[in-house]
C-alpha atoms as an extended CHARMM CRD file, in Angstrom:
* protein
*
       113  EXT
         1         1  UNK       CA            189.9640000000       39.8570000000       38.9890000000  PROA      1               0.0000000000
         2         2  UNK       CA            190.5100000000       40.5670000000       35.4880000000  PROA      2               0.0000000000
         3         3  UNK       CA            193.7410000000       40.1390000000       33.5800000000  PROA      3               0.0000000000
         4         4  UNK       CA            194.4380000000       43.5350000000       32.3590000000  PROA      4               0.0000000000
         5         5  UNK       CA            193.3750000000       45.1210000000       35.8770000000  PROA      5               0.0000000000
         6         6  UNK       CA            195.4290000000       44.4560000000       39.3750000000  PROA      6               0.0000000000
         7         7  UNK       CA            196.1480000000       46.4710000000       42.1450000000  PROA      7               0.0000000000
         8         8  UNK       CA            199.1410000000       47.6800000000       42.9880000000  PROA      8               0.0000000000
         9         9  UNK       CA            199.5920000000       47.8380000000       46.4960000000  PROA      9               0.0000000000
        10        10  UNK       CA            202.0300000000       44.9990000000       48.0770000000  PROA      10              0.0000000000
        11        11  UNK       CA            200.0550000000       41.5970000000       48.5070000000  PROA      11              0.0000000000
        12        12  UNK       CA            200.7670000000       38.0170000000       49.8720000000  PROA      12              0.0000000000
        13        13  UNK       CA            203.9730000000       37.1550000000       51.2410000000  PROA      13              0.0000000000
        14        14  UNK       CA            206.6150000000       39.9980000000       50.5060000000  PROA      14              0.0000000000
        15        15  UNK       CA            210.8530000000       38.8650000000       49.8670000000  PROA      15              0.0000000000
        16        16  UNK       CA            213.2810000000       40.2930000000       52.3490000000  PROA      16              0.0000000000
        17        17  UNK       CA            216.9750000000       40.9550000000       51.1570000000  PROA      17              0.0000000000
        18        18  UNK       CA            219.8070000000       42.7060000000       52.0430000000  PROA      18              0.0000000000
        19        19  UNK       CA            222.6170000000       44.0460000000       49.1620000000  PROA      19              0.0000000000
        20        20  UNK       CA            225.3450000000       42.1820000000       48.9230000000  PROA      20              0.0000000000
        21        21  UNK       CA            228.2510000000       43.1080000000       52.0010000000  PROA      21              0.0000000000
        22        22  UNK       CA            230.4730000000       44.0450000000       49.8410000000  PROA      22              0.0000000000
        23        23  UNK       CA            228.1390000000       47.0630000000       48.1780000000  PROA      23              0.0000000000
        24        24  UNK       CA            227.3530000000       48.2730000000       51.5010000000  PROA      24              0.0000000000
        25        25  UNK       CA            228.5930000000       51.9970000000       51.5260000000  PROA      25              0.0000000000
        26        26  UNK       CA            226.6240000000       52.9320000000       54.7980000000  PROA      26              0.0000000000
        27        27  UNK       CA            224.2100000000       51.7490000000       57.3110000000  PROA      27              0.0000000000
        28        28  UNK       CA            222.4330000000       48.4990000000       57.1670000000  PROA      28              0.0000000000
        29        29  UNK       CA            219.6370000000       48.6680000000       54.8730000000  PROA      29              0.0000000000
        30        30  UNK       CA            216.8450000000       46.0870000000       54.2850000000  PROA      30              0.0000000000
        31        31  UNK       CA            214.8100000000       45.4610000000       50.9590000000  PROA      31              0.0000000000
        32        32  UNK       CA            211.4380000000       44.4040000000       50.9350000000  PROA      32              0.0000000000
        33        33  UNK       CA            209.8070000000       43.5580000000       47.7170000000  PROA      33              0.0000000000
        34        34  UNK       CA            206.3730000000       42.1570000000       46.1950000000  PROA      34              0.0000000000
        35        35  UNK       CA            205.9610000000       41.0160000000       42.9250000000  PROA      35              0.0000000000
        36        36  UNK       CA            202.9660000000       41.4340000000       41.1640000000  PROA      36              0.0000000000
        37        37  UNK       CA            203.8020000000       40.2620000000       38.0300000000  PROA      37              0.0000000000
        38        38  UNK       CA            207.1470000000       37.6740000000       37.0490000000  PROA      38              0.0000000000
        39        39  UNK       CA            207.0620000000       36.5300000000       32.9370000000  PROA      39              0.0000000000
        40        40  UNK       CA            208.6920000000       36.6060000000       29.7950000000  PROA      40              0.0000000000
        41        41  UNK       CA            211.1440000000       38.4670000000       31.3770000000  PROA      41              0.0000000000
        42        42  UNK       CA            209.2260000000       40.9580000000       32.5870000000  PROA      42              0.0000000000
        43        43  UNK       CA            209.0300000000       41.5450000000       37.0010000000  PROA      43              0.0000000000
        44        44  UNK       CA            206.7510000000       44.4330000000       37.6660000000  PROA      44              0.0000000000
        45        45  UNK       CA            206.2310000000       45.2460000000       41.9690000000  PROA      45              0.0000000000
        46        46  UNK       CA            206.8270000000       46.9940000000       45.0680000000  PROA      46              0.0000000000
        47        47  UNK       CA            209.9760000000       47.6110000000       46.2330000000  PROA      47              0.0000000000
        48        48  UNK       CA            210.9160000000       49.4020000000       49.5380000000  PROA      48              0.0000000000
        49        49  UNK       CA            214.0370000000       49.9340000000       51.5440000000  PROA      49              0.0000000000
        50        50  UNK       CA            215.4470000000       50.9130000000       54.9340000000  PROA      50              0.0000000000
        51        51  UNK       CA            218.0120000000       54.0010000000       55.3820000000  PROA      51              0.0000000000
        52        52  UNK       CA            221.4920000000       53.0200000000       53.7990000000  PROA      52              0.0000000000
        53        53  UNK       CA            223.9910000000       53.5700000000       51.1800000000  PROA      53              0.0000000000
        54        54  UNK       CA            224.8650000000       50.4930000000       48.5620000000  PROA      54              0.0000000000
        55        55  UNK       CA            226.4980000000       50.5470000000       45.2030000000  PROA      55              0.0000000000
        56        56  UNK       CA            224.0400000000       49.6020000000       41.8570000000  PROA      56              0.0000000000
        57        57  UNK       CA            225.2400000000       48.2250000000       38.9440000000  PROA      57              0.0000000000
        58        58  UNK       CA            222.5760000000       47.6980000000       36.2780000000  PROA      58              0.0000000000
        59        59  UNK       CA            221.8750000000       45.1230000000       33.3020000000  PROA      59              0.0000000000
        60        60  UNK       CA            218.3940000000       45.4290000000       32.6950000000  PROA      60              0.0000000000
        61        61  UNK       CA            215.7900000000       48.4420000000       32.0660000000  PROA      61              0.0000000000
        62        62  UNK       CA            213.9210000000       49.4540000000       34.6740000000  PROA      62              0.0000000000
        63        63  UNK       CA            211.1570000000       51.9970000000       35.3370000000  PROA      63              0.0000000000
        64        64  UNK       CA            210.5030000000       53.4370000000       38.9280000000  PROA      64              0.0000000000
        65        65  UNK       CA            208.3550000000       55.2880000000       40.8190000000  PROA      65              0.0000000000
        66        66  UNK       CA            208.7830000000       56.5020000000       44.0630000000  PROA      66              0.0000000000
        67        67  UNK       CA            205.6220000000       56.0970000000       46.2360000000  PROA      67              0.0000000000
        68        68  UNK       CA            207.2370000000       57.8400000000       49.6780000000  PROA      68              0.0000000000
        69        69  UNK       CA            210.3980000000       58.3960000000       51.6670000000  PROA      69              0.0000000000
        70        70  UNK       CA            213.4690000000       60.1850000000       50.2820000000  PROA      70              0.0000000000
        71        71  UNK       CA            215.8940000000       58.3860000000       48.3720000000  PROA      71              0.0000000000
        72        72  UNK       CA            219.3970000000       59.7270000000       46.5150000000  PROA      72              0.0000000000
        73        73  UNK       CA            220.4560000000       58.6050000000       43.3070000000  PROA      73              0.0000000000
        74        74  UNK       CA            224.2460000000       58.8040000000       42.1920000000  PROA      74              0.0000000000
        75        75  UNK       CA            225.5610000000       57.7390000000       38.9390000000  PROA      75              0.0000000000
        76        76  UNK       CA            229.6220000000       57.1450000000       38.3540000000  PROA      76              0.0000000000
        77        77  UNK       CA            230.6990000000       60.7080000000       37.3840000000  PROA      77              0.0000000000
        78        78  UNK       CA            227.3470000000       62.2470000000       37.7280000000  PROA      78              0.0000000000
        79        79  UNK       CA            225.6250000000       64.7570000000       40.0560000000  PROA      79              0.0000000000
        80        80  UNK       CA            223.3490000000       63.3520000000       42.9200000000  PROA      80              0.0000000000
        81        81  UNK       CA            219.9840000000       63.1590000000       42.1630000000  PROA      81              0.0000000000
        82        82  UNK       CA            217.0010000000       63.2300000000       44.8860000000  PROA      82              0.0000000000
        83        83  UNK       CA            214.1770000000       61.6480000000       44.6800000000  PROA      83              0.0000000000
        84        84  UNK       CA            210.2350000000       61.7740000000       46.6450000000  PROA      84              0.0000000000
        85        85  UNK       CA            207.3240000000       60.6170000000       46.2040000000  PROA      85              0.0000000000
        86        86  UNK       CA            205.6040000000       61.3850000000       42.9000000000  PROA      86              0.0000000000
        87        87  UNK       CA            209.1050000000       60.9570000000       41.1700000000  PROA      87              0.0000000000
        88        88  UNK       CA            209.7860000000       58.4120000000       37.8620000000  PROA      88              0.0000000000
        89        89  UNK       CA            212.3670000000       57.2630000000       36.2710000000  PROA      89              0.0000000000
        90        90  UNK       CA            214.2700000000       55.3300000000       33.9120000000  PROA      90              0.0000000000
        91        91  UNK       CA            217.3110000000       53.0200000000       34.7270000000  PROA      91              0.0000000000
        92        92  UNK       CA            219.2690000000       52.0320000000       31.5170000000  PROA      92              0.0000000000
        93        93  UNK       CA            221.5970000000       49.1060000000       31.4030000000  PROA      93              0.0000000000
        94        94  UNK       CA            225.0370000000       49.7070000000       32.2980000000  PROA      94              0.0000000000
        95        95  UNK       CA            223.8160000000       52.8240000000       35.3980000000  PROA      95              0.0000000000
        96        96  UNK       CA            226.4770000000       52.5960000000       37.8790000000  PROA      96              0.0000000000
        97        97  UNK       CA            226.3130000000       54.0370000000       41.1050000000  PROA      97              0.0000000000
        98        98  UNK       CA            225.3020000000       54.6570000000       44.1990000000  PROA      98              0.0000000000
        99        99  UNK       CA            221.6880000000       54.2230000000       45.7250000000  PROA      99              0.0000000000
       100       100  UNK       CA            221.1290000000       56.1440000000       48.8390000000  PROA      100             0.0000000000
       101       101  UNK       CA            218.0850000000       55.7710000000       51.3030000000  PROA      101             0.0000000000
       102       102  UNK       CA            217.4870000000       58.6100000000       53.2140000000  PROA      102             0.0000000000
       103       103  UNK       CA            214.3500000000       57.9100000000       54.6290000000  PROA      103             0.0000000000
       104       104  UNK       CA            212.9550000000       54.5860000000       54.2860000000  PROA      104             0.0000000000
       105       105  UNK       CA            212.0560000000       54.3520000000       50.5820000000  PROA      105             0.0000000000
       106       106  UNK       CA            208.4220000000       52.4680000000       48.7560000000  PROA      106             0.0000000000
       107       107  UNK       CA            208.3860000000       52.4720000000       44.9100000000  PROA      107             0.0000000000
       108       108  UNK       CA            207.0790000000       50.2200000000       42.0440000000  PROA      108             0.0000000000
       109       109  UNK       CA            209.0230000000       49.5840000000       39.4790000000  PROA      109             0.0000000000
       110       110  UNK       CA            208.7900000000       47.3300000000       36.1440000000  PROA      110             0.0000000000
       111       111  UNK       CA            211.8900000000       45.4380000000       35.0740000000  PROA      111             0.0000000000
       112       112  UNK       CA            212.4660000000       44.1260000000       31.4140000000  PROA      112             0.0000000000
       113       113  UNK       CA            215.3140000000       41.8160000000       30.8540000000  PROA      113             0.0000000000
């Protein structure tokens, strides 16, 4: 496999998680992530999640992409935003809000710390 070129479909073992109890706005949703790439402060992956509502909060860039299900995106004194497959987009440090999964969510994202 060359180093410039990797898939980027989930691979190996995958991470399970859960948001924090106290975020929890609704439901009981599960994460499920694969990372395909973790240095110099850089974690690129797949992410996925089951239906729920949790709050976000932020301190890093990221970029997503959503890959399927229905997810909506709430920011502190903003307008809901949906989101399906096919949709990008950029999370700046200091986004507060509220993540909602509709239907079970899939997207990649790349983090920079």
């Amino acid at each position: 496999m060359s180093d410039l070129f990797f898939p980027i479909t989930p691979q190996g073992p995958a991470e399970v998680d859960r948001p924090a109890p106290d975020r929890v706005l609704k439901g009981d949703p599960v994460f499920t992530s694969w990372t395909l790439e973790d240095r110099d402060g850089l974690y690129c992956g797949i992410w996925e999640s089951t239906p729920g509502a949790w709050r976000v909060s932020y301190d890093e860039w990221e970029y997503c992409r959503i890959l399927s299900g229905v997810s909506i995106l709430t920011e502190d004194g903003g307008a809901p935003v949906t989101l399906r497959a096919g949709d990008s987009f950029v999370l700046r440090p200091g986004f507060r809000g509220i993540w909602e999964v509709v239907e079970t969510t899939r997207k990649d994202f790349v983090i920079r710390l």
